[in-house]
CHARMM-style PDB file with segment names, atoms N, HN, CA, C and O in Angstrom:
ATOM      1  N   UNK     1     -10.125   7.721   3.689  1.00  0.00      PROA
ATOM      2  CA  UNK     1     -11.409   7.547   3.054  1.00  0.00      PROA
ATOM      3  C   UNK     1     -11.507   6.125   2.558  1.00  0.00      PROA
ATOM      4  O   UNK     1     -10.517   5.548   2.111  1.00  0.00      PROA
ATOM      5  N   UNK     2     -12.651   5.579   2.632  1.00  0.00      PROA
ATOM      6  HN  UNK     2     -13.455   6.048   2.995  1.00  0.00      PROA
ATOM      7  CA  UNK     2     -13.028   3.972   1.934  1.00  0.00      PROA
ATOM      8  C   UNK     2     -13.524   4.073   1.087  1.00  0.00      PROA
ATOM      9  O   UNK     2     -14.324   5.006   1.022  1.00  0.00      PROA
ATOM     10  N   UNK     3     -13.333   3.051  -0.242  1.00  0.00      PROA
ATOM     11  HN  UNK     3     -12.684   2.293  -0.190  1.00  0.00      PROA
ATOM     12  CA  UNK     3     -14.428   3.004  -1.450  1.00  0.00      PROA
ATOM     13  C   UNK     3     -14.870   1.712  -1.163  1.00  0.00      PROA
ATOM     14  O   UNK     3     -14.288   0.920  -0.421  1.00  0.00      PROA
ATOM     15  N   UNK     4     -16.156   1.472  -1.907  1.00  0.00      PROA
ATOM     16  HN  UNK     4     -16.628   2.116  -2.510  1.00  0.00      PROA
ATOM     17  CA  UNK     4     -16.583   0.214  -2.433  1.00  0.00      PROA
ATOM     18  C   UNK     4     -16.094  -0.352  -3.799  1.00  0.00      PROA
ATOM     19  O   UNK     4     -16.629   0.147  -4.789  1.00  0.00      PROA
ATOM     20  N   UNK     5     -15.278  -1.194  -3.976  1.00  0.00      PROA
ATOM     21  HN  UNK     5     -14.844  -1.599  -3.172  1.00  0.00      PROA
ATOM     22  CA  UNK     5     -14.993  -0.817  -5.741  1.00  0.00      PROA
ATOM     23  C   UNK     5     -15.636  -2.469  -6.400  1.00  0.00      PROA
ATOM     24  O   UNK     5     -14.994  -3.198  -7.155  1.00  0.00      PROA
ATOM     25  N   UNK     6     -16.822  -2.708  -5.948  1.00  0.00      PROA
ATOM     26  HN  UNK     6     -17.344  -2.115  -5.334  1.00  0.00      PROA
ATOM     27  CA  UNK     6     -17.257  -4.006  -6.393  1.00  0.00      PROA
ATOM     28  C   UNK     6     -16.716  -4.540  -7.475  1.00  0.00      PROA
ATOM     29  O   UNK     6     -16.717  -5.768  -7.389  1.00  0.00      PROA
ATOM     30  N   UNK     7     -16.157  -4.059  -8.660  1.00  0.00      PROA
ATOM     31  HN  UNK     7     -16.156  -3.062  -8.730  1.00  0.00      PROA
ATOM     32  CA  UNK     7     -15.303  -4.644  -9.397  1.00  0.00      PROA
ATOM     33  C   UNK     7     -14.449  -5.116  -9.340  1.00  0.00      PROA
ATOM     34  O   UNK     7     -14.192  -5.973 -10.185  1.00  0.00      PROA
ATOM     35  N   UNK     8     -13.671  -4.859  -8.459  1.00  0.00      PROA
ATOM     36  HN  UNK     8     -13.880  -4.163  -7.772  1.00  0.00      PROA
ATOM     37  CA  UNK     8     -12.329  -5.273  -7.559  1.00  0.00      PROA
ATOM     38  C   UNK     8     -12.188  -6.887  -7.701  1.00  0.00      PROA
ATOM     39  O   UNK     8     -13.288  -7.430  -7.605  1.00  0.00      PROA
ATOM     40  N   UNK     9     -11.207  -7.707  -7.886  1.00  0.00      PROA
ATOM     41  HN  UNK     9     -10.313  -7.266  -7.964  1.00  0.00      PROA
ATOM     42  CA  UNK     9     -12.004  -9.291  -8.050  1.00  0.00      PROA
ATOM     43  C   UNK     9     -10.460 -10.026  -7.855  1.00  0.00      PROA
ATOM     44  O   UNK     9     -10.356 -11.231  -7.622  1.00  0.00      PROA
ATOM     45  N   UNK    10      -9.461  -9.249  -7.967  1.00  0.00      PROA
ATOM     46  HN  UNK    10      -9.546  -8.271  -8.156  1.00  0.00      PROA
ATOM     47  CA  UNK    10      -7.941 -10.119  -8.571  1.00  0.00      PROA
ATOM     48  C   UNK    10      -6.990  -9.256  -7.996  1.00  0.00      PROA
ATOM     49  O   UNK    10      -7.275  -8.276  -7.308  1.00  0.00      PROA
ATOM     50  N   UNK    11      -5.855  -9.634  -8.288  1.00  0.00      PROA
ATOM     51  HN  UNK    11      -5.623 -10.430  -8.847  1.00  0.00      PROA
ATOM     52  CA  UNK    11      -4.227  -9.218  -8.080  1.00  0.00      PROA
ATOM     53  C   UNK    11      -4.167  -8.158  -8.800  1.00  0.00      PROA
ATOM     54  O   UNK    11      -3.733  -7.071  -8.419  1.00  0.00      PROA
ATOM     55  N   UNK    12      -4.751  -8.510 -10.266  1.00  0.00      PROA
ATOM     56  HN  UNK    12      -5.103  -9.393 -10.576  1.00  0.00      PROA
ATOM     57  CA  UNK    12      -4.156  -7.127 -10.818  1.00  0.00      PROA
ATOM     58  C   UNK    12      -5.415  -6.449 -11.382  1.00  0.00      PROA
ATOM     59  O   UNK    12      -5.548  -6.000 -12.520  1.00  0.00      PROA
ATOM     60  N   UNK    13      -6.439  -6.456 -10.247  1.00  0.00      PROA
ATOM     61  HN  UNK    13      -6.330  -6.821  -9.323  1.00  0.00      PROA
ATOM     62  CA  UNK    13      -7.252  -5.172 -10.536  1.00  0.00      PROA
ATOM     63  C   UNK    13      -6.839  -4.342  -8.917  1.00  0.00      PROA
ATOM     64  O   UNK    13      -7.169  -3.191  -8.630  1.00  0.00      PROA
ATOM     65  N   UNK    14      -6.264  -5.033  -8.273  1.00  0.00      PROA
ATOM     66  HN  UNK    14      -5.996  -5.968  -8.506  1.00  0.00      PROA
ATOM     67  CA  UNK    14      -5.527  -4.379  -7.045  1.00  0.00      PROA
ATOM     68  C   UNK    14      -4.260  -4.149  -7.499  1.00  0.00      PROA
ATOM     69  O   UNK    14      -3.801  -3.323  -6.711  1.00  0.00      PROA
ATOM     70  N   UNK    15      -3.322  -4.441  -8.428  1.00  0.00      PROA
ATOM     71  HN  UNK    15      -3.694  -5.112  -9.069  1.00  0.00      PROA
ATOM     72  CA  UNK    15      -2.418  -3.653  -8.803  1.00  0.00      PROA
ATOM     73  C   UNK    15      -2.318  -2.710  -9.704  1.00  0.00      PROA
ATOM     74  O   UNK    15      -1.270  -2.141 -10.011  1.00  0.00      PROA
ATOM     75  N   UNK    16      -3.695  -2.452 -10.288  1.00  0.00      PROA
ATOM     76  HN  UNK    16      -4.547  -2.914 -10.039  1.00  0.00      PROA
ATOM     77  CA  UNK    16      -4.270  -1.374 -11.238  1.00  0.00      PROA
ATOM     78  C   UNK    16      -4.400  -0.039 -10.290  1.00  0.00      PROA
ATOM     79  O   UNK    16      -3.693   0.968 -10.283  1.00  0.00      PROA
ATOM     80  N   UNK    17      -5.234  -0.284  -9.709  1.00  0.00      PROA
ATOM     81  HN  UNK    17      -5.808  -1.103  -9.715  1.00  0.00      PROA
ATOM     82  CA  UNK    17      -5.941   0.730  -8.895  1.00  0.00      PROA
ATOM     83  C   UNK    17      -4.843   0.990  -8.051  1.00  0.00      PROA
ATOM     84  O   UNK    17      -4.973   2.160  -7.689  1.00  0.00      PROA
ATOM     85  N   UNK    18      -3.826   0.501  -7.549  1.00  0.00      PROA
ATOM     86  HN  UNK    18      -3.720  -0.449  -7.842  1.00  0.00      PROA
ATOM     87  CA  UNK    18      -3.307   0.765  -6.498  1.00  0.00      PROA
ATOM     88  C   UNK    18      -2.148   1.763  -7.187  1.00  0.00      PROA
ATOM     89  O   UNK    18      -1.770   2.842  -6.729  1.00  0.00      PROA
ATOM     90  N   UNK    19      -1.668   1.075  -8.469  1.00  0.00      PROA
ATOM     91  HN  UNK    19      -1.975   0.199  -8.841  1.00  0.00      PROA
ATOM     92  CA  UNK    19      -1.020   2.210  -9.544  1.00  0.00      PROA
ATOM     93  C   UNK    19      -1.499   3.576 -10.274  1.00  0.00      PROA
ATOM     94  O   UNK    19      -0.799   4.270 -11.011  1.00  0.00      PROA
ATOM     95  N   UNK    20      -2.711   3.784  -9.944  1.00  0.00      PROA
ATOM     96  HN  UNK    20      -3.279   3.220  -9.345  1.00  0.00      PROA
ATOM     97  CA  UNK    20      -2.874   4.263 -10.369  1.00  0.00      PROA
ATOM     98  C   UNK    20      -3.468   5.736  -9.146  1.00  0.00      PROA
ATOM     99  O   UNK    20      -3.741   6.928  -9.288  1.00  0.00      PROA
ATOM    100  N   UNK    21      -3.441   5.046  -8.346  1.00  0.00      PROA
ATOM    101  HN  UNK    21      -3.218   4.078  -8.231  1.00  0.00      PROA
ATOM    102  CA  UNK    21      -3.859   6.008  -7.191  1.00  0.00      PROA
ATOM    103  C   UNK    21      -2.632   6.583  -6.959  1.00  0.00      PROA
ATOM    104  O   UNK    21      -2.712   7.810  -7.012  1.00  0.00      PROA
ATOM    105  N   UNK    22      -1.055   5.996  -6.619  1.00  0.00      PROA
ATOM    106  HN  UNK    22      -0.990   4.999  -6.576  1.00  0.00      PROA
ATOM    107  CA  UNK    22       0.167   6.279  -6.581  1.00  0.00      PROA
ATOM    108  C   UNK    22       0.270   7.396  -7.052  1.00  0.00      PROA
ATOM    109  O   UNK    22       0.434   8.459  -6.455  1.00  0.00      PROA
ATOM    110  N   UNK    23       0.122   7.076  -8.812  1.00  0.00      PROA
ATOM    111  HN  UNK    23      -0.011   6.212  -9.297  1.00  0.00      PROA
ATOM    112  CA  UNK    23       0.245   8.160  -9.946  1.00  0.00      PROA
ATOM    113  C   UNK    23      -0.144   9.678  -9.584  1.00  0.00      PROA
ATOM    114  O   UNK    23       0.606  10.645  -9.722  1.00  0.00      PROA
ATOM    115  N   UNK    24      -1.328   9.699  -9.144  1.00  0.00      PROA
ATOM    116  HN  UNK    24      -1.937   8.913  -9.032  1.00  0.00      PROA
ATOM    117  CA  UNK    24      -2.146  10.636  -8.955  1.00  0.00      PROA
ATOM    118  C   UNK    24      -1.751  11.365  -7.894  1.00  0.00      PROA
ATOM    119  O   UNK    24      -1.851  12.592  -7.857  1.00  0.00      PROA
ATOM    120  N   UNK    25      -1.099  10.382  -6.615  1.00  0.00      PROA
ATOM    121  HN  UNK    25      -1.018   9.385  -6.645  1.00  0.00      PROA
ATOM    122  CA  UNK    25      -0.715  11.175  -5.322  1.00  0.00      PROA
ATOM    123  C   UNK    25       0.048   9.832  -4.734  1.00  0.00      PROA
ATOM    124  O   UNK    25      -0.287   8.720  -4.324  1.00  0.00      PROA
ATOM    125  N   UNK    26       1.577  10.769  -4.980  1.00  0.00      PROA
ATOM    126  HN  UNK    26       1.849  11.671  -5.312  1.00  0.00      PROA
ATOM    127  CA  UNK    26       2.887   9.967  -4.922  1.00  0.00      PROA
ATOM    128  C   UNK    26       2.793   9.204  -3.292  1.00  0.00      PROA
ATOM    129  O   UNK    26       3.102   8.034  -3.067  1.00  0.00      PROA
ATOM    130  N   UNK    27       2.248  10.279  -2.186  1.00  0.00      PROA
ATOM    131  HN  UNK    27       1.998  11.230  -2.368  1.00  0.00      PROA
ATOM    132  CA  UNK    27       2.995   9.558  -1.034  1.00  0.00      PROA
ATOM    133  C   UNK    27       1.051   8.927  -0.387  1.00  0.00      PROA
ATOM    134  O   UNK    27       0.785   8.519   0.743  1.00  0.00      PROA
ATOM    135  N   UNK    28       0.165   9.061  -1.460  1.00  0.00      PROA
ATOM    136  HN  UNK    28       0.382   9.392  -2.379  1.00  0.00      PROA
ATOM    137  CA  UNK    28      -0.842   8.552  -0.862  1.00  0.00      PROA
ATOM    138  C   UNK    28      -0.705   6.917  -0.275  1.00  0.00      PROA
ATOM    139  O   UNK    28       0.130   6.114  -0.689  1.00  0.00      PROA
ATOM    140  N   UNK    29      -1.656   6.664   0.702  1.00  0.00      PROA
ATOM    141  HN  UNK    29      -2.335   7.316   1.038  1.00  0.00      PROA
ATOM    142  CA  UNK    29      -1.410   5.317   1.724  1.00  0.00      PROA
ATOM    143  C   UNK    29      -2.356   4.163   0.930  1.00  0.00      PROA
ATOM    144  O   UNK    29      -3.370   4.633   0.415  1.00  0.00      PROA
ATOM    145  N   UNK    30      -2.190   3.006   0.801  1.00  0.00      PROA
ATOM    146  HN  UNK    30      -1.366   2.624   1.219  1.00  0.00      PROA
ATOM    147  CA  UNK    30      -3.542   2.494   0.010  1.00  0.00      PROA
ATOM    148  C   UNK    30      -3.177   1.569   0.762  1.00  0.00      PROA
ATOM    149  O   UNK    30      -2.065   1.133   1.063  1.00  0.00      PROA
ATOM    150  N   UNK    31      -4.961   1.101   1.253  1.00  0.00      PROA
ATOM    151  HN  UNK    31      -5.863   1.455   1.008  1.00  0.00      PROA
ATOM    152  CA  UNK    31      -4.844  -0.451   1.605  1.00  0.00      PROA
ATOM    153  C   UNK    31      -6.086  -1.318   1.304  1.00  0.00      PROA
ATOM    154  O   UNK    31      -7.180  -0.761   1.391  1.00  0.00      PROA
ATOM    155  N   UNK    32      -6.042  -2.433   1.010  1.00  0.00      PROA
ATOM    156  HN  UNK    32      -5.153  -2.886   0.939  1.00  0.00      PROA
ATOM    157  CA  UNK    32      -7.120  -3.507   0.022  1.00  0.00      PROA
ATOM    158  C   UNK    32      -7.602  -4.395   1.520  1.00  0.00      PROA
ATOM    159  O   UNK    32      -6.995  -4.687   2.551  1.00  0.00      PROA
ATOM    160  N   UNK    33      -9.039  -4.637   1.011  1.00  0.00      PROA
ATOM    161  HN  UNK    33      -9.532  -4.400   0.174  1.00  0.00      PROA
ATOM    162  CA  UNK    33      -9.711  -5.730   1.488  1.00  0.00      PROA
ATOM    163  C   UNK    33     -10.416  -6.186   0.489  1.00  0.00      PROA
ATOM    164  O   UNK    33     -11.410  -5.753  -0.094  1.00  0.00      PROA
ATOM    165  N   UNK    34      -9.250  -7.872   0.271  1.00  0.00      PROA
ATOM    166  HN  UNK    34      -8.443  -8.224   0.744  1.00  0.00      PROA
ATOM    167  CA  UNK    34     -10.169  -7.968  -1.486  1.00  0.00      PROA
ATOM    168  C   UNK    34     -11.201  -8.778  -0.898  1.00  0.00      PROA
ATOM    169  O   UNK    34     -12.028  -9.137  -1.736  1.00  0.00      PROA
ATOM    170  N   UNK    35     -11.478  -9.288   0.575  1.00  0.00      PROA
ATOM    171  HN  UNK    35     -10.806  -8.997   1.256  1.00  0.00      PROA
ATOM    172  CA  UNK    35     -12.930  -9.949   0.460  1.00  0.00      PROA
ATOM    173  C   UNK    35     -14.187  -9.107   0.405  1.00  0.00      PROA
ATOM    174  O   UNK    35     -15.132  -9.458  -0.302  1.00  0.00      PROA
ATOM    175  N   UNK    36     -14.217  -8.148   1.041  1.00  0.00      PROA
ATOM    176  HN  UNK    36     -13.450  -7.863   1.615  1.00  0.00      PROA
ATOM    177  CA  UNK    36     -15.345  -7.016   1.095  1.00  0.00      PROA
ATOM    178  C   UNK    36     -15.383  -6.012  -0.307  1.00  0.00      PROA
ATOM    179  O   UNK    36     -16.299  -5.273  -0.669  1.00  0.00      PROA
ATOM    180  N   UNK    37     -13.896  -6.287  -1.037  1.00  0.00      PROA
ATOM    181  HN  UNK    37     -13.152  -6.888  -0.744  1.00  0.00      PROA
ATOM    182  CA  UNK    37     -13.883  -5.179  -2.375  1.00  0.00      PROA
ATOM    183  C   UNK    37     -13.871  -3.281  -1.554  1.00  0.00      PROA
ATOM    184  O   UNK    37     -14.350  -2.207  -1.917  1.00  0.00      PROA
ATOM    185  N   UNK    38     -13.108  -3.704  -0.433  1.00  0.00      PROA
ATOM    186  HN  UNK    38     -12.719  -4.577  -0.138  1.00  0.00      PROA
ATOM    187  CA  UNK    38     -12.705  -2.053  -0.150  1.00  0.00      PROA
ATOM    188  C   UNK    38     -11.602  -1.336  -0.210  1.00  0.00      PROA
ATOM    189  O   UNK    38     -10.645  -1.803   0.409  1.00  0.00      PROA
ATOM    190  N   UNK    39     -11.457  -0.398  -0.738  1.00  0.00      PROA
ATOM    191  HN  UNK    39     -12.235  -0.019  -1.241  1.00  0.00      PROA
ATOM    192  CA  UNK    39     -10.111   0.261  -0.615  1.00  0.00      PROA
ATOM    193  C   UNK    39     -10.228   1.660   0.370  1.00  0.00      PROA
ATOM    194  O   UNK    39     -11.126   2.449   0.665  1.00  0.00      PROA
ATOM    195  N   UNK    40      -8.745   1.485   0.704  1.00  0.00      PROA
ATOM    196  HN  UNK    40      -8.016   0.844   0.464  1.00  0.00      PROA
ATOM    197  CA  UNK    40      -8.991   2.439   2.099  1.00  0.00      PROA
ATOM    198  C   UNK    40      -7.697   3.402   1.749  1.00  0.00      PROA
ATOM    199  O   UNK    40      -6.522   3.150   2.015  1.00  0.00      PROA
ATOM    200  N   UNK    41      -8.226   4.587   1.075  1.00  0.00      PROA
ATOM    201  HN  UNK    41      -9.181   4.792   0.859  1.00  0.00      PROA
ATOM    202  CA  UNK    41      -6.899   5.733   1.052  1.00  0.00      PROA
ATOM    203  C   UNK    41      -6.928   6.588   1.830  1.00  0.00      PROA
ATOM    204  O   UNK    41      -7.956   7.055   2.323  1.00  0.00      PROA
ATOM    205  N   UNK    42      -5.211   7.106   2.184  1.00  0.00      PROA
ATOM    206  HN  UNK    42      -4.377   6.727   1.784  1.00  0.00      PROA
ATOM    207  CA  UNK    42      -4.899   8.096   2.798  1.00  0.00      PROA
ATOM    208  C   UNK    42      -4.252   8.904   1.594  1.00  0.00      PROA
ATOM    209  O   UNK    42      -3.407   8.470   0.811  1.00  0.00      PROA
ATOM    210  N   UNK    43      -4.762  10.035   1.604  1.00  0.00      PROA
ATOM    211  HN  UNK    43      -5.449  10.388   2.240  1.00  0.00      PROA
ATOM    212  CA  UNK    43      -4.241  11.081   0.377  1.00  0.00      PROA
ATOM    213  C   UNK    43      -4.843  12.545   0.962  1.00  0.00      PROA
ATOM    214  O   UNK    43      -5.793  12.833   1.689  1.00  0.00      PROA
ATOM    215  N   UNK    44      -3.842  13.289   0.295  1.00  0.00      PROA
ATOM    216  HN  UNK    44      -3.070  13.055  -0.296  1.00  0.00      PROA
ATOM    217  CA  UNK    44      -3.971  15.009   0.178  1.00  0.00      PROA
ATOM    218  C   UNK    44      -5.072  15.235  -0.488  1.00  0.00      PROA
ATOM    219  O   UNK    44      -5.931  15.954   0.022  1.00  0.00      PROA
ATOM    220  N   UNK    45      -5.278  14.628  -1.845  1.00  0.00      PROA
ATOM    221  HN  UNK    45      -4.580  14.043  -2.260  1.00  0.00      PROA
ATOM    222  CA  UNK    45      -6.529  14.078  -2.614  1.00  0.00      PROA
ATOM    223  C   UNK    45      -8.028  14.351  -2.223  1.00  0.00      PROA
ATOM    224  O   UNK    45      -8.314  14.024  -1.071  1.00  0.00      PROA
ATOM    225  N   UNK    46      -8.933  14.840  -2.910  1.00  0.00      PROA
ATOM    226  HN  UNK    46      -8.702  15.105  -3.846  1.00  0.00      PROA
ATOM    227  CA  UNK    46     -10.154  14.767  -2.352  1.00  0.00      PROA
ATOM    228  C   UNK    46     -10.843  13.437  -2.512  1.00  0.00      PROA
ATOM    229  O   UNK    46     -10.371  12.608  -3.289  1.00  0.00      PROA
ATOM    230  N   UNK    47     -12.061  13.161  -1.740  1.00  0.00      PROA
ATOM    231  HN  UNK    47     -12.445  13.835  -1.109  1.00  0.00      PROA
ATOM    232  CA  UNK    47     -12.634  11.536  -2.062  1.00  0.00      PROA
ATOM    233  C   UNK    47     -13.263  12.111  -3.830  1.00  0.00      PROA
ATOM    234  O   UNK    47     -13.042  11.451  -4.845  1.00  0.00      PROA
ATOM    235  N   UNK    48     -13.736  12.917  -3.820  1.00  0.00      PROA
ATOM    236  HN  UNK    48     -13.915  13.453  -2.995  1.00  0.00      PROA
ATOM    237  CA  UNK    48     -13.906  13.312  -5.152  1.00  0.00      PROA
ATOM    238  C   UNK    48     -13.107  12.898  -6.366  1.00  0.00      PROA
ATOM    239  O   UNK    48     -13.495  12.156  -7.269  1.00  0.00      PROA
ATOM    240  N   UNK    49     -11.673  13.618  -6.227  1.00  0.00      PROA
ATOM    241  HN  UNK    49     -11.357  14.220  -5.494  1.00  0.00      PROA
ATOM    242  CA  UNK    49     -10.649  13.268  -7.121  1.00  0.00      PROA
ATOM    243  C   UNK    49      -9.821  12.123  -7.012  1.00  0.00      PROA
ATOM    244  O   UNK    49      -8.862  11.951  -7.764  1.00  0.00      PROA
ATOM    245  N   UNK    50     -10.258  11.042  -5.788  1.00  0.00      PROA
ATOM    246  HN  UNK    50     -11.037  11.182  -5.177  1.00  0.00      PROA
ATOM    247  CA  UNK    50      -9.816   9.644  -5.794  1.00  0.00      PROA
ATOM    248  C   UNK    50     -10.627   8.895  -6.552  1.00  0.00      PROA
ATOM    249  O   UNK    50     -10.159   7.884  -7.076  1.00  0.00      PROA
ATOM    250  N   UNK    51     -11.972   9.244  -6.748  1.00  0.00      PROA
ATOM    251  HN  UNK    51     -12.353  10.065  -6.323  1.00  0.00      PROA
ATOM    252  CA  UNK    51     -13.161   8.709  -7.142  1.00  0.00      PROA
ATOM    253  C   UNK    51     -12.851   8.214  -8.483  1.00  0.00      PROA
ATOM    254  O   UNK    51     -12.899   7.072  -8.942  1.00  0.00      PROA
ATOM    255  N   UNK    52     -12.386   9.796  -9.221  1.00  0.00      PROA
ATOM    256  HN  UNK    52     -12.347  10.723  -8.848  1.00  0.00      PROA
ATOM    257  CA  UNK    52     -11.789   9.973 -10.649  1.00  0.00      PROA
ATOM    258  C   UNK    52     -10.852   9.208 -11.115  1.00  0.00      PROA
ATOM    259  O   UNK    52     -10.801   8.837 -12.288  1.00  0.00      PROA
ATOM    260  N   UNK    53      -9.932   8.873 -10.121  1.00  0.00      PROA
ATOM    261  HN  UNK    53      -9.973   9.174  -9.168  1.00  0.00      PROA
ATOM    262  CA  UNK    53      -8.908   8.100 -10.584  1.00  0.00      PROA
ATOM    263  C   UNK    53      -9.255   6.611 -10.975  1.00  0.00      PROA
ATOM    264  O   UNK    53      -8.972   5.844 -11.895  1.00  0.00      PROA
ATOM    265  N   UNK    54     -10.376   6.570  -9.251  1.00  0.00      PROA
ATOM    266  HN  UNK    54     -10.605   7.193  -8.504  1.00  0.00      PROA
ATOM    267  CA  UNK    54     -11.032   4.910 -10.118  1.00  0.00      PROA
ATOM    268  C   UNK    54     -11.459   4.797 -10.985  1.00  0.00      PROA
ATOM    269  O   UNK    54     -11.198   3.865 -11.746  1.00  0.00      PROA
ATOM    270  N   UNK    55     -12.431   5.862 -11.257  1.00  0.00      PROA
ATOM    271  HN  UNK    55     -12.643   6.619 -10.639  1.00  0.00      PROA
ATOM    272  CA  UNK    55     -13.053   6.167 -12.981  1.00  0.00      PROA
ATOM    273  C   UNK    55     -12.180   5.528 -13.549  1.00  0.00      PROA
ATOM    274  O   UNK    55     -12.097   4.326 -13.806  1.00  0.00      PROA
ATOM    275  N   UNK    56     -11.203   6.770 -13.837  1.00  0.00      PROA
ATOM    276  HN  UNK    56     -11.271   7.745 -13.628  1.00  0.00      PROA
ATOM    277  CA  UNK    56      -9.984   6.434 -15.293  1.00  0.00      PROA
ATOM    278  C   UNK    56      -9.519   5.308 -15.158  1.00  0.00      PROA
ATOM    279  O   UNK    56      -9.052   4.858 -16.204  1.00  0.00      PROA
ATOM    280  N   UNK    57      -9.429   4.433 -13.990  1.00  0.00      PROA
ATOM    281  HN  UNK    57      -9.808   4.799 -13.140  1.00  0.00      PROA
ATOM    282  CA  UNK    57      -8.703   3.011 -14.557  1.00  0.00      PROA
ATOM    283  C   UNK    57      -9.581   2.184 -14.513  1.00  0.00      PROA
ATOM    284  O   UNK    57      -9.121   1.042 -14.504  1.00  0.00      PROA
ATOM    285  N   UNK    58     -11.138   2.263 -14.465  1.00  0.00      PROA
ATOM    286  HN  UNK    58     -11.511   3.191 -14.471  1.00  0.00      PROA
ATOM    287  CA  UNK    58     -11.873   1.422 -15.411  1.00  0.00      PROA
ATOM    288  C   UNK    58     -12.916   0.591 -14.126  1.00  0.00      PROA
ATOM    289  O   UNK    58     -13.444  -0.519 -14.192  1.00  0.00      PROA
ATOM    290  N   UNK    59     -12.956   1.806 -12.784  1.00  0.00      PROA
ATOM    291  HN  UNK    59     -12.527   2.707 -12.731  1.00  0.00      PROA
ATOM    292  CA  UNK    59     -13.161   0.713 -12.077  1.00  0.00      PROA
ATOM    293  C   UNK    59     -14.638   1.989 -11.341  1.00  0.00      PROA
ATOM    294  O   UNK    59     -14.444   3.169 -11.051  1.00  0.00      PROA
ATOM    295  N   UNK    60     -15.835   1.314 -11.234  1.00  0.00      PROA
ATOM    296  HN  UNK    60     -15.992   0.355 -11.470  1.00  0.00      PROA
ATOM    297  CA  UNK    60     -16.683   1.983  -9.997  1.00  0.00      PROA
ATOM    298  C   UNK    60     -16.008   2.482  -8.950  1.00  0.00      PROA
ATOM    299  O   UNK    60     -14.824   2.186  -8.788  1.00  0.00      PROA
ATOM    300  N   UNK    61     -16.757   3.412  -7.987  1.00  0.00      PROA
ATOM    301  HN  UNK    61     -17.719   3.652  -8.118  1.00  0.00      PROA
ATOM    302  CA  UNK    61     -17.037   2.918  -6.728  1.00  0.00      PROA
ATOM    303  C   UNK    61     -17.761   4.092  -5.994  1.00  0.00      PROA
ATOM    304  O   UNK    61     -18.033   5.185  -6.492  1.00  0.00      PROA
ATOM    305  N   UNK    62     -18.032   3.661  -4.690  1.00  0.00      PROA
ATOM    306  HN  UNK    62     -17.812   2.774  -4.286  1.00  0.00      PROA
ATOM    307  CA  UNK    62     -18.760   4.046  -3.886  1.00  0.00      PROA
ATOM    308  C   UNK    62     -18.029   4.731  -2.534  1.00  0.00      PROA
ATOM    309  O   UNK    62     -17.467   4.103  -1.637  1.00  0.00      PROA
ATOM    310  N   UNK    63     -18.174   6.062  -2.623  1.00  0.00      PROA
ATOM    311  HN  UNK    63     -18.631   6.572  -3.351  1.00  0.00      PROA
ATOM    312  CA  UNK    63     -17.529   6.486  -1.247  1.00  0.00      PROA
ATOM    313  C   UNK    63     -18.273   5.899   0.376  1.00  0.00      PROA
ATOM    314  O   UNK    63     -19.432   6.117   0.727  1.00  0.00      PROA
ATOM    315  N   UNK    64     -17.572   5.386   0.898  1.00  0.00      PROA
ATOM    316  HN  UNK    64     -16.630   5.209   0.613  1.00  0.00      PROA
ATOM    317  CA  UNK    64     -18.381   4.677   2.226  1.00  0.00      PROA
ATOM    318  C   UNK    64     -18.198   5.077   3.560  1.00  0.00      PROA
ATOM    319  O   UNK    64     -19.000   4.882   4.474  1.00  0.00      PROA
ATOM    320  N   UNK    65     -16.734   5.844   3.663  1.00  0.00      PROA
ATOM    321  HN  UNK    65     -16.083   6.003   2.920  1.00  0.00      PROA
ATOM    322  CA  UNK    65     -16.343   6.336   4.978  1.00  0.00      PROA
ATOM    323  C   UNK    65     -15.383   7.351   4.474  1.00  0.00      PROA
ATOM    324  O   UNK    65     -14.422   6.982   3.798  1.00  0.00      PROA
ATOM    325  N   UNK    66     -15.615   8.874   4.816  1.00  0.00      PROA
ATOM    326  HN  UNK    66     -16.396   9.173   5.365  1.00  0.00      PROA
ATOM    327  CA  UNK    66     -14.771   9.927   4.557  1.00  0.00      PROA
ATOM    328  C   UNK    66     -13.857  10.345   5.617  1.00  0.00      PROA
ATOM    329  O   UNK    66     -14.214  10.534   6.780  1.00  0.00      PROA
ATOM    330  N   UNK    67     -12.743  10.474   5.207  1.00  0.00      PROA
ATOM    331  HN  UNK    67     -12.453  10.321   4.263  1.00  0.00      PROA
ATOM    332  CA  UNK    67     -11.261  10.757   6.262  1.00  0.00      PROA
ATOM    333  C   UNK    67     -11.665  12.240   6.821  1.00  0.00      PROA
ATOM    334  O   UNK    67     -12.215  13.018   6.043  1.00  0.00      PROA
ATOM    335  N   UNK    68     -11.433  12.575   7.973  1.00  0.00      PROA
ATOM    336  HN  UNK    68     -10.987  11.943   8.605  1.00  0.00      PROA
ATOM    337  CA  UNK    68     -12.035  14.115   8.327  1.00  0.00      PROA
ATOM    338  C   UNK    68     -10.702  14.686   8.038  1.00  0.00      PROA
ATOM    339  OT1 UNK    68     -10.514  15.898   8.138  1.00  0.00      PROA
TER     340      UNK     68
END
């Protein structure tokens, strides 16, 4: 699944989010495109409850492409 996380801007708002997605789902896949501000997870996770996680660490976003 892809987010938009327009807040996204630095190192360690990509090492926020990326910790914090971990947290949530140990063997989830994360990968950054900090020019576009996308993050692209692979998780057991729903895009729902990935959503949440961006919530809680302080960050938007926008679901853009859902994993089938």
């Amino acid at each position: 699944m892809k987010f938009s996380v327009p807040d996204m801007s630095c190192g360690h708002c990509k090492a926020t989010i990326g910790k914090s997605i971990e947290q949530a789902d140990g063997s989830a896949q994360v990968e950054f495109d900090m020019a576009n501000r996308t993050v692209t997870v692979t998780s057991a996770r729903s895009a729902q409850e990935i959503a949440g996680v961006l919530k809680e660490a302080g960050y938007s976003s926008e679901l853009l492409q859902q994993t089938p």
